[in-house]
KETOR-367179 format. One record per residue (C-alpha): x negated, y, z. Coordinates in pm, whole numbers, m for minus. Example, Ala and Ser with C-alpha at 12.3 -4.5 7.8 and 13.67 -1.06 7.14 Angstrom:
BEGIN
+--------+--------+--------+
!     xx !     yy !     zz !
+--------+--------+--------+
!  m1230 !   m450 !    780 !
!  m1367 !   m106 !    714 !
+--------+--------+--------+
This chain:
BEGIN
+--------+--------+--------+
!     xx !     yy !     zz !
+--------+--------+--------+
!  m5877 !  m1495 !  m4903 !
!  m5716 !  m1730 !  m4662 !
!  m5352 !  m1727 !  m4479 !
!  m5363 !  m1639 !  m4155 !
!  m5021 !  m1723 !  m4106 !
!  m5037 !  m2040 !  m3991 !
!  m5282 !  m2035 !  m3747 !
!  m5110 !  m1679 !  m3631 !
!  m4794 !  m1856 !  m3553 !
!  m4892 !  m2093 !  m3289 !
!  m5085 !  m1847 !  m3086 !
!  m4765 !  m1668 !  m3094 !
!  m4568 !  m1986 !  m3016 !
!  m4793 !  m2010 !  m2687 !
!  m4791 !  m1633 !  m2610 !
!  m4387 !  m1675 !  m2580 !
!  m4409 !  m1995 !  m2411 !
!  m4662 !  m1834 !  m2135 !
!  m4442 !  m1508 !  m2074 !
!  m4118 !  m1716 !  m2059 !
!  m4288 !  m1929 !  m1790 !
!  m4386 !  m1612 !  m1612 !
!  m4069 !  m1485 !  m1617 !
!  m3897 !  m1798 !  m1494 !
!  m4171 !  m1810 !  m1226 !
!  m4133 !  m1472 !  m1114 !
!  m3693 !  m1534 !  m1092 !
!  m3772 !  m1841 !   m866 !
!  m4021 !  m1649 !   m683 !
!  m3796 !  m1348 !   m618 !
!  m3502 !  m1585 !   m580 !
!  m3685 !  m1776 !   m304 !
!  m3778 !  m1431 !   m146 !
!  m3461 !  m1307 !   m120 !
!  m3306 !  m1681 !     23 !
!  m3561 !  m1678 !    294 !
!  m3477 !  m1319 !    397 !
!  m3101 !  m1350 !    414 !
!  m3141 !  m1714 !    603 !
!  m3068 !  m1507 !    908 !
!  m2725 !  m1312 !    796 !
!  m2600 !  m1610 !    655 !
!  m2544 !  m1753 !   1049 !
!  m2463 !  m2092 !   1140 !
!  m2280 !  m2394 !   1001 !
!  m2017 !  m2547 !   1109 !
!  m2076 !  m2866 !   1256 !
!  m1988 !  m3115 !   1505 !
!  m1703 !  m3044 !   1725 !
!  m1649 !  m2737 !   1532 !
!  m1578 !  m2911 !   1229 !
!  m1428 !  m3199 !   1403 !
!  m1149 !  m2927 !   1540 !
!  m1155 !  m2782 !   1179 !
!  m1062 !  m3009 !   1005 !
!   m792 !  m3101 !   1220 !
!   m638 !  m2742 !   1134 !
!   m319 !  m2755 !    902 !
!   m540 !  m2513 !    717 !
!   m763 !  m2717 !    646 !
!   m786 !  m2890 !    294 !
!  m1086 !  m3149 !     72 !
!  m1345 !  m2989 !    315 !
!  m1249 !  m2618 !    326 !
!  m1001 !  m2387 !    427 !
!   m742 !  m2269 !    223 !
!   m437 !  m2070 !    113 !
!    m90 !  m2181 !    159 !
!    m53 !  m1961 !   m154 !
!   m308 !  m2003 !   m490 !
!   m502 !  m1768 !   m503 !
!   m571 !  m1607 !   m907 !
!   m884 !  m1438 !   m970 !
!   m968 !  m1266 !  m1255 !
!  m1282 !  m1376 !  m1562 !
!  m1597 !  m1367 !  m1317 !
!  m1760 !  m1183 !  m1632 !
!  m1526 !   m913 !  m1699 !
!  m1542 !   m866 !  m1274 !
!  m1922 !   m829 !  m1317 !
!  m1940 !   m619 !  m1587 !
!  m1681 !   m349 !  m1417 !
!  m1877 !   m365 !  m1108 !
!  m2210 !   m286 !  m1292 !
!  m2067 !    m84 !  m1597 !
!  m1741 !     58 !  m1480 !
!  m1521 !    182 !  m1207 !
!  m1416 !    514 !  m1149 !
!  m1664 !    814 !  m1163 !
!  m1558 !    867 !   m788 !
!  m1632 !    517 !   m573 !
!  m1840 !    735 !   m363 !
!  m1861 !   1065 !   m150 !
!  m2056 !   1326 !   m313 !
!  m2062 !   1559 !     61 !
!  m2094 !   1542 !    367 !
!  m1772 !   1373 !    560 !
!  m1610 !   1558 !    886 !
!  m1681 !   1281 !   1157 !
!  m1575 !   1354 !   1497 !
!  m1859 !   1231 !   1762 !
!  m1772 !   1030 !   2041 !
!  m1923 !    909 !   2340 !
!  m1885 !    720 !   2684 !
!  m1724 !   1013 !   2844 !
!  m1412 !    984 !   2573 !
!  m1313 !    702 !   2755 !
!  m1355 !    788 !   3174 !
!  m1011 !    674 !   3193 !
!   m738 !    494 !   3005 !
!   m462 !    707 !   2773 !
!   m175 !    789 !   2987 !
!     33 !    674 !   2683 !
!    m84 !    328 !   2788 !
!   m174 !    289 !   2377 !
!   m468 !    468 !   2184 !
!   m646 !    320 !   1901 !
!   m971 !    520 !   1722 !
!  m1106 !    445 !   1384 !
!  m1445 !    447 !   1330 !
!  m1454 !    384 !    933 !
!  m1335 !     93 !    716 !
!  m1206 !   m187 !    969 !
!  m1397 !    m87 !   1316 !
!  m1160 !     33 !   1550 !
!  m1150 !     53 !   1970 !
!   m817 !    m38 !   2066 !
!   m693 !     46 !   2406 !
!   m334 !   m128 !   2490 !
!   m193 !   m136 !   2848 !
!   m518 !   m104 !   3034 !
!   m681 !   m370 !   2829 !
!  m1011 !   m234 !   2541 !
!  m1087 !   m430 !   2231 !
!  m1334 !   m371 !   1987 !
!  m1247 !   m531 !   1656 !
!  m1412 !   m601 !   1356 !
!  m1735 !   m393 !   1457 !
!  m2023 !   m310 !   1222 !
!  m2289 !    m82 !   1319 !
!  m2485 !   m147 !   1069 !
!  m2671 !     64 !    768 !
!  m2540 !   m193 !    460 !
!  m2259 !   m420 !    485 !
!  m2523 !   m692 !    324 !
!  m2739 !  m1015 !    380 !
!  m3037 !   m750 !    321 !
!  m3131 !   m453 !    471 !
!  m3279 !   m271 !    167 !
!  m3007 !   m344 !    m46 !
!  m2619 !   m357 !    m53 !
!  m2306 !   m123 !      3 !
!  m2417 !    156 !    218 !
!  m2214 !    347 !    496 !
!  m2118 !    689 !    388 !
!  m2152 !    853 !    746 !
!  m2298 !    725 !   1054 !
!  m2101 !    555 !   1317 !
!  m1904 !    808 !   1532 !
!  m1965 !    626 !   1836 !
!  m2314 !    521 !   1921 !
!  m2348 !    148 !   2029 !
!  m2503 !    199 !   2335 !
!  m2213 !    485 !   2424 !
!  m1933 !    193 !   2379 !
!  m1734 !    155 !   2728 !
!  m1677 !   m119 !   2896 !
!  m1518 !   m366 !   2638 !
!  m1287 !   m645 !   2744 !
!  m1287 !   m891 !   2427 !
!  m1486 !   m873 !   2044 !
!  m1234 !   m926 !   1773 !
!  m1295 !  m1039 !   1437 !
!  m1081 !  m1134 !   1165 !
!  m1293 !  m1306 !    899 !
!  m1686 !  m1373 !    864 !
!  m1724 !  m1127 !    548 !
!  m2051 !   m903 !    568 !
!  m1797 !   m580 !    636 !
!  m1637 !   m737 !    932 !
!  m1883 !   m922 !   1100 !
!  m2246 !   m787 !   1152 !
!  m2576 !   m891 !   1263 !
!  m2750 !   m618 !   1431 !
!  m2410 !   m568 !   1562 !
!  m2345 !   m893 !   1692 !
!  m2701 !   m907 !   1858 !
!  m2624 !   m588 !   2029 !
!  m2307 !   m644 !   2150 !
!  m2424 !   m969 !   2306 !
!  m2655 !   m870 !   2540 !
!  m2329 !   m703 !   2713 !
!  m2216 !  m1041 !   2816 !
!  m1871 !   m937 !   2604 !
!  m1592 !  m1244 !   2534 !
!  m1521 !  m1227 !   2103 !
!  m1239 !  m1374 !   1996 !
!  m1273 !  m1532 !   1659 !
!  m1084 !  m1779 !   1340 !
!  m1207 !  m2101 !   1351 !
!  m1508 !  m2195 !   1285 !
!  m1685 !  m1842 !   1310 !
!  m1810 !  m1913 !   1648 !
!  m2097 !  m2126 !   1454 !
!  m2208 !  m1803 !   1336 !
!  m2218 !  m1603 !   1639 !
!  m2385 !  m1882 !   1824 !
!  m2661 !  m1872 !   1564 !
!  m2721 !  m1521 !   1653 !
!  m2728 !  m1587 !   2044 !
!  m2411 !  m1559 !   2152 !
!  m2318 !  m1818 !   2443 !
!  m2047 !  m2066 !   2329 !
!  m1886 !  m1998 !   2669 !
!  m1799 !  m1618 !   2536 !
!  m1692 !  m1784 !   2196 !
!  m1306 !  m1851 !   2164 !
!  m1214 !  m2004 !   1844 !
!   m818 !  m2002 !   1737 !
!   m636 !  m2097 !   1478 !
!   m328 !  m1937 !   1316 !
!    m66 !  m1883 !   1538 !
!   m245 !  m1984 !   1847 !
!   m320 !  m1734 !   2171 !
!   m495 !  m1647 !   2435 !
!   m478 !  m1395 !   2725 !
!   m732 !  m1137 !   2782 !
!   m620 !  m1011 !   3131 !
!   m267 !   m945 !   3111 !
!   m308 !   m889 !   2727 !
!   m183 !  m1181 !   2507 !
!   m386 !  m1154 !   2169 !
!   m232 !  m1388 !   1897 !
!   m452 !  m1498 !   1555 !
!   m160 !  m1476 !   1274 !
!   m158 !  m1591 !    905 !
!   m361 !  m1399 !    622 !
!   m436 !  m1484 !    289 !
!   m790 !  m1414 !    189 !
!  m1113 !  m1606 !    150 !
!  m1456 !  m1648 !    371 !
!  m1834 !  m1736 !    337 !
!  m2173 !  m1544 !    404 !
!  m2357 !  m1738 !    103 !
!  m2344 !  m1924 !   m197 !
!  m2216 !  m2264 !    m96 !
!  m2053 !  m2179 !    173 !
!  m1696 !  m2017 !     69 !
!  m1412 !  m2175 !    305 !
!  m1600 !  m2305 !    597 !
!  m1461 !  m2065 !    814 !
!  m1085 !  m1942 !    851 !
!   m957 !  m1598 !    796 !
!   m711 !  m1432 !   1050 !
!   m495 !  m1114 !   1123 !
!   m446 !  m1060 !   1508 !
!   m168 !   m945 !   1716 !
!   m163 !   m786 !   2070 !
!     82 !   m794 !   2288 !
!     89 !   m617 !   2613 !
!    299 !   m570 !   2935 !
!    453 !   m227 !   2748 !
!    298 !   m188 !   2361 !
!    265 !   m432 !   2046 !
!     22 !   m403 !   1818 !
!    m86 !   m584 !   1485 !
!   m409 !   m575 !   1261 !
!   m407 !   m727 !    933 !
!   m770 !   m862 !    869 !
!   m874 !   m884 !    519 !
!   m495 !  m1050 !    304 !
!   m345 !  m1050 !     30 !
!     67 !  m1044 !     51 !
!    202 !  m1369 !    155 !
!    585 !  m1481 !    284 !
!    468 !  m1506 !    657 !
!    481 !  m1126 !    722 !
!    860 !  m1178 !    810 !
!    703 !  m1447 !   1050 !
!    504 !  m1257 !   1189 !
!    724 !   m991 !   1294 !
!    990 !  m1165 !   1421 !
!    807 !  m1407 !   1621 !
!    539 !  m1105 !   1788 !
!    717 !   m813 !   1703 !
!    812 !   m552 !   1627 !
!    471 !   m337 !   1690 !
!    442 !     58 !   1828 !
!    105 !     61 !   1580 !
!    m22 !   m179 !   1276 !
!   m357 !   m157 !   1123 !
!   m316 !   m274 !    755 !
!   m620 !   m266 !    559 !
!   m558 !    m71 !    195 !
!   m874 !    m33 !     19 !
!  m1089 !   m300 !   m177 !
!   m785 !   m381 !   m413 !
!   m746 !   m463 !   m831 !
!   m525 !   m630 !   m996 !
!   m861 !   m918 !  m1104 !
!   m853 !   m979 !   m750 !
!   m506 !   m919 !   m598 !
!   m456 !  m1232 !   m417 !
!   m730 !  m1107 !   m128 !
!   m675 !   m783 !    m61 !
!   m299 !   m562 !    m27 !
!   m397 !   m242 !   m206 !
!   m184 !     62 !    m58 !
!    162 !     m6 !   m169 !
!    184 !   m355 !    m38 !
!     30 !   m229 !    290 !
!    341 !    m59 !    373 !
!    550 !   m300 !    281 !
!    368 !   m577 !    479 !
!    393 !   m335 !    772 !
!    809 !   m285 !    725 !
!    763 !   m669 !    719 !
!    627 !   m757 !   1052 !
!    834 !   m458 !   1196 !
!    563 !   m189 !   1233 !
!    692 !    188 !   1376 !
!    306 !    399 !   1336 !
!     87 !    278 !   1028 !
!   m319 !    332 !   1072 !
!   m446 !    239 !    716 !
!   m810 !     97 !    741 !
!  m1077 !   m106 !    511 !
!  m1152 !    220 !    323 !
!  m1357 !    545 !    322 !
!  m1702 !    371 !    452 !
!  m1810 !    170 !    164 !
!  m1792 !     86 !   m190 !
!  m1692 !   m230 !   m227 !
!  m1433 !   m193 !   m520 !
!  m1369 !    m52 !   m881 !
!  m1112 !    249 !   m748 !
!  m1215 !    599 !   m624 !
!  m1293 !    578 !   m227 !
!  m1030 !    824 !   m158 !
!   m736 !    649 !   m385 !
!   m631 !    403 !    m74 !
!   m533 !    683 !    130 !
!   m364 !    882 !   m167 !
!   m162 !    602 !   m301 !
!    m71 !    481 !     84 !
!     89 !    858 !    129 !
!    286 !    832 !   m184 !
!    428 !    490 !   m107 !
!    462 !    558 !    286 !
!    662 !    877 !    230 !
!    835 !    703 !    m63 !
!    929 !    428 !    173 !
!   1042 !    648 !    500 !
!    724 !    528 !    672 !
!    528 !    726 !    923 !
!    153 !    697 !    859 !
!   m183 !    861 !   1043 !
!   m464 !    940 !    856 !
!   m747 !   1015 !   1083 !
!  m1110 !   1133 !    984 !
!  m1350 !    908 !   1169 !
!  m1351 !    939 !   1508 !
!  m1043 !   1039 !   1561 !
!   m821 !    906 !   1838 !
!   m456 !    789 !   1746 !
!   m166 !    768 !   1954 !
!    144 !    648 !   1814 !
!    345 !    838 !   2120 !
!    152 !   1165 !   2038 !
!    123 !   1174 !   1646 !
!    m36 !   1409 !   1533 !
!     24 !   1580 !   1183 !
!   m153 !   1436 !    866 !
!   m505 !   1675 !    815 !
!   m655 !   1608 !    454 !
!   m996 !   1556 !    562 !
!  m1067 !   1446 !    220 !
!  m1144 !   1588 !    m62 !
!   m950 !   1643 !   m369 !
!  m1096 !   1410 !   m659 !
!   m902 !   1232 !   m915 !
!   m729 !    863 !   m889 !
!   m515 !    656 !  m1016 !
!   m167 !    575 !   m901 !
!     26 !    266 !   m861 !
!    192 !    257 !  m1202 !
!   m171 !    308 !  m1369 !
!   m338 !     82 !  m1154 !
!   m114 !   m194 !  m1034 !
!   m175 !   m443 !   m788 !
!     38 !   m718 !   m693 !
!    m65 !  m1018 !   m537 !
!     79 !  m1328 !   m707 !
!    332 !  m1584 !   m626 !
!    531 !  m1352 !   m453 !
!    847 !  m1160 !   m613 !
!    865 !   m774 !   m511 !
!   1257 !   m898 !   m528 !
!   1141 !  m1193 !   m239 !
!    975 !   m941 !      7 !
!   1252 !   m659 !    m10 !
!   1366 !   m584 !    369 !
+--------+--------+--------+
């Protein structure tokens, strides 16, 4: 008899080295495939006079925007492996969700209150203030995603159709994140000729998408510009940006302020808790409504997001009267149950002597009118804010007591 060993083990040397290779080429092809379909949701780059004003921004630091505060994450790993393994049993919906259907004729004619916001799910929201409409942070979209077959999905369709938007006076958009600014939003919302109003450098992306640089007004934090008799300020946040890979920082992140000839009112964007709050409110303040953003929080990533508790202390901050929470009940983009925000916002507002509307989507709110919390939610287990804590760093819950 002879061994066969020998001459077994390089044709199974080979066999390895021939599937490994087709694996490898298969990742690079699939790779590739997916890099060539997202080119288009990753939008433009910022270039030329864009970056020229950039990086003349006090913002502005080696190349990219930045924090006035670090920013902490948590191990990448340990984020990836809660994401894929872990979480709460409840991130999303298991029923149908009570939305309230709007349309063009909601809005014949202006609120006699003179101020009437309505939420249509995580940070989309038609704000009418002293005779003035903005639409900020819109996404129509199916996935908040560079793909359209894959990617956090909307848990109910958008109250309003697109095409049953009124007349709009100015786009608003804090930060270029796939949940606050959209494609096949964008593209639609162009052909109406609309003004946006954007952080620095975002403009590259909406020009990318067609928008006409004349419509495209760029600020930076603290500057402002009039919409008719409406003065809308971009304010401070601490958060992060980029659409891709290699692109994190290239564009600044905002909150926004309005200010009109009777009613004040102040939306977050995407932050963290930073020490210009106070700022904030005293120089544009104090506000009849803020729209703090309460979902998307843990403590591996608490310098970009609030979480609930912080949200109503950033609002006592900049001197809010009504709170809207937003950034939650539309997608599941965090490790918490998508109705904790909401819960834990109730507990700290009533906790804190602050009055709070909870609307289902669609819903109009006036601050003048409130009307009395409906749990349009269901009942499902969370977590509250001494099992799940959340606290942004570099700031002292002793520093930000009023």
């Amino acid at each position: 008899m002879t061994d066969a060993g020998p001459r077994r083990r390089p044709r199974i040397a080979r066999l390895l080295r021939r599937v490994t290779l087709g694996v490898v080429v298969t990742l690079l092809l699939a790779a590739s495939t997916l890099w060539l379909i997202a080119q288009d949701a990753l939008g433009g780059r910022v270039e030329g006079s864009r970056l020229e004003r950039a990086a003349r921004s006090p913002q502005w630091q080696d190349g990219r925007f930045d924090n006035v505060l670090p920013r902490m994450d948590g191990p990448y790993l340990r984020m990836l492996s809660e994401f894929t393994f872990g979480g709460s049993a409840y991130r999303t919906p298991t029923d149908v969700l009570p939305v309230m259907a709007r349309s063009r004729a909601d809005y014949a004619r202006f609120p006699d209150s003179g101020l009437r916001v309505t939420w249509l799910g995580h940070s989309t929201m038609l704000l009418e203030i002293d005779g003035q409409r903005v639409l900020i942070d819109p996404v129509w979209g199916e996935r908040v995603s560079p793909f359209t077959f894959m990617g956090p999905k909307r848990f109910f369709p958008p109250p309003l159709a697109i095409a049953e938007l009124p007349p709009i006076d100015a786009v608003i958009i804090s930060h270029d994140h796939y949940d606050h600014l959209d494609v096949p939003t964008v593209r639609a919302l162009s052909a109406r000729g609309v003004r946006w109003l954007v952080p620095l450098g975002v403009g590259a992306h909406l020009a990318a998408w067609g928008v006409a640089d004349s419509l495209i007004t760029e600020l930076d934090w603290w500057d402002a510009t009039k919409v008719g008799a409406l003065t809308i300020t971009a304010t401070p946040a601490r958060h992060f940006s980029g659409r891709g890979l290699t692109d994190s920082g290239r564009t600044l992140w905002a909150g926004w302020a309005f200010a009109g000839a009777v009613h004040r009112v102040f939306y977050s964007g995407d932050t963290a808790l930073h020490d210009e709050f106070t700022a904030i409110g005293e120089r544009l303040g104090p506000f009849d409504l803020t729209m703090f953003e309460v979902g998307a929080y843990d403590a591996m990533w608490a310098d970009v997001h609030l979480g609930p508790e912080q949200a109503v202390l950033a609002h006592q901050l900049v001197r809010g009267d009504v709170l809207l929470p937003v950034h939650w009940g539309l997608f599941d983009l965090a490790l918490h149950g998508w109705t904790e925000p909401i819960e834990r916002v109730l507990v700290a507002a009533r906790d804190a002597g602050v009055r709070v509307s909870a609307p289902r989507p669609g819903d109009m709110v006036e601050p003048s009118a409130l009307a009395p919390i409906e749990r349009w939610w269901p009942t499902v287990p969370w977590k509250t804010a001494a099992e799940a804590p959340a606290w942004s760093s570099g700031i002292t819950r002793k520093s930000m007591r009023r």
